[in-house]
C-alpha positions in Angstrom: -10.4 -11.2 -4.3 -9.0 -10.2 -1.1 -7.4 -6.8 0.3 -4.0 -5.7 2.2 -4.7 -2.7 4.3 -1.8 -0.7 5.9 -1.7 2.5 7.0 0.7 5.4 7.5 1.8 8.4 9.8 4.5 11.3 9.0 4.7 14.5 7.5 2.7 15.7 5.2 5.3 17.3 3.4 7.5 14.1 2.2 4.0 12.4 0.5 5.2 13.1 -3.1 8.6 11.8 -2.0 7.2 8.7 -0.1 4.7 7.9 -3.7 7.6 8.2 -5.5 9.7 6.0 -3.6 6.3 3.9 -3.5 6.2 4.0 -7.7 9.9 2.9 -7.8 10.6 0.9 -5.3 7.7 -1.0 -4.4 5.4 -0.9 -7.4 8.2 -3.3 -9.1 8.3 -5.9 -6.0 4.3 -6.3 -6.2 4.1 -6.8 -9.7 6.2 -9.8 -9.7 4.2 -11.2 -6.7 2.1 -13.9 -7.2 -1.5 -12.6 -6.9 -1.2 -9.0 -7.3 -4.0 -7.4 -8.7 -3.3 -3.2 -8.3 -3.2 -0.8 -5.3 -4.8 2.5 -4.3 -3.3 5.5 -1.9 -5.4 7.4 -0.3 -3.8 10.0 1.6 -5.2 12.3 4.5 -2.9 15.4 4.2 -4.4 17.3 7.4 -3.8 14.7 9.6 -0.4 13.5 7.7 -1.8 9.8 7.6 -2.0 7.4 4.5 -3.7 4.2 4.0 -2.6 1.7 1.0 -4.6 -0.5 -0.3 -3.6 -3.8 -2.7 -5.5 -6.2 -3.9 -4.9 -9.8 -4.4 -6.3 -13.3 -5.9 -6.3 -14.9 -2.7 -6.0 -14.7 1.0 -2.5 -16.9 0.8 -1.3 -14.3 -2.0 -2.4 -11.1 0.3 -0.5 -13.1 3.5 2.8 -13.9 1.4 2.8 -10.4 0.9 2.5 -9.1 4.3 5.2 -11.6 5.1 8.8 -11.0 5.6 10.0 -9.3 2.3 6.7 -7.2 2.2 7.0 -5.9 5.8 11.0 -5.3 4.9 10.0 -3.3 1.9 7.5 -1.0 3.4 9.2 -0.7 6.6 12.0 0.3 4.0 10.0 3.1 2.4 8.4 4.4 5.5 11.8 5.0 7.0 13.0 7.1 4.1 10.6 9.4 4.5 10.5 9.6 8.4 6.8 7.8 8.7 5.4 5.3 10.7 3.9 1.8 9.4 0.9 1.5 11.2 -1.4 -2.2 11.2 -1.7 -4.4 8.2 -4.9 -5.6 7.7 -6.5 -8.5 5.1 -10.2 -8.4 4.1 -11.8 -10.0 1.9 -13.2 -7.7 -1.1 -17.3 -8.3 -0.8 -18.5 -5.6 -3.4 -17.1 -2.9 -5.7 -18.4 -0.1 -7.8 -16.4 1.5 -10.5 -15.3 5.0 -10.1 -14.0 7.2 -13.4 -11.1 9.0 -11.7 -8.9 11.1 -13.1 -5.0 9.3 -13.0 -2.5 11.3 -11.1 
């Protein structure tokens, strides 16, 4: 399995509006991607920076992502709520541990 890392930087106060946007927008697009596993947010209000993270099958499936229509999408998103895409990032996924975390 293999991870997409981008990350994020804009004002704190448009994160709800930028997740939404995320939920409606972008959430749909990855779903029908070949590969796509799920995603995490983590979000550093203080500093107003996020980091997404999605996971994939396969290097190839993480890459097509990043390709044109991902880039379009996010860069899509990020502009509606006045943030900046940072670097996008693929690694591949050497261990995890299961967390019990309550949804949002």
């Amino acid at each position: 399995m293999f991870a997409r890392i981008t990350t994020f930087e804009g004002p704190a106060e448009r994160i709800e509006e930028g997740l939404e946007i995320f939920r409606a927008n972008v959430l749909p697009w990855l779903k029908d991607a070949t590969g796509f596993r799920g995603f995490t947010l983590l979000i550093d209000r203080p500093n107003e920076k996020a980091l997404t993270i999605t996971f994939w099958t396969s290097r190839e499936s993480a890459e097509d992502a990043t390709g044109a229509g991902g880039s379009a999408i996010r860069e899509e998103v990020a502009a509606a709520v006045g943030t900046t895409m940072g670097r996008t990032e693929i690694y591949e996924l050497a261990a995890v541990e299961s967390l019990e975390l309550e949804a949002r």
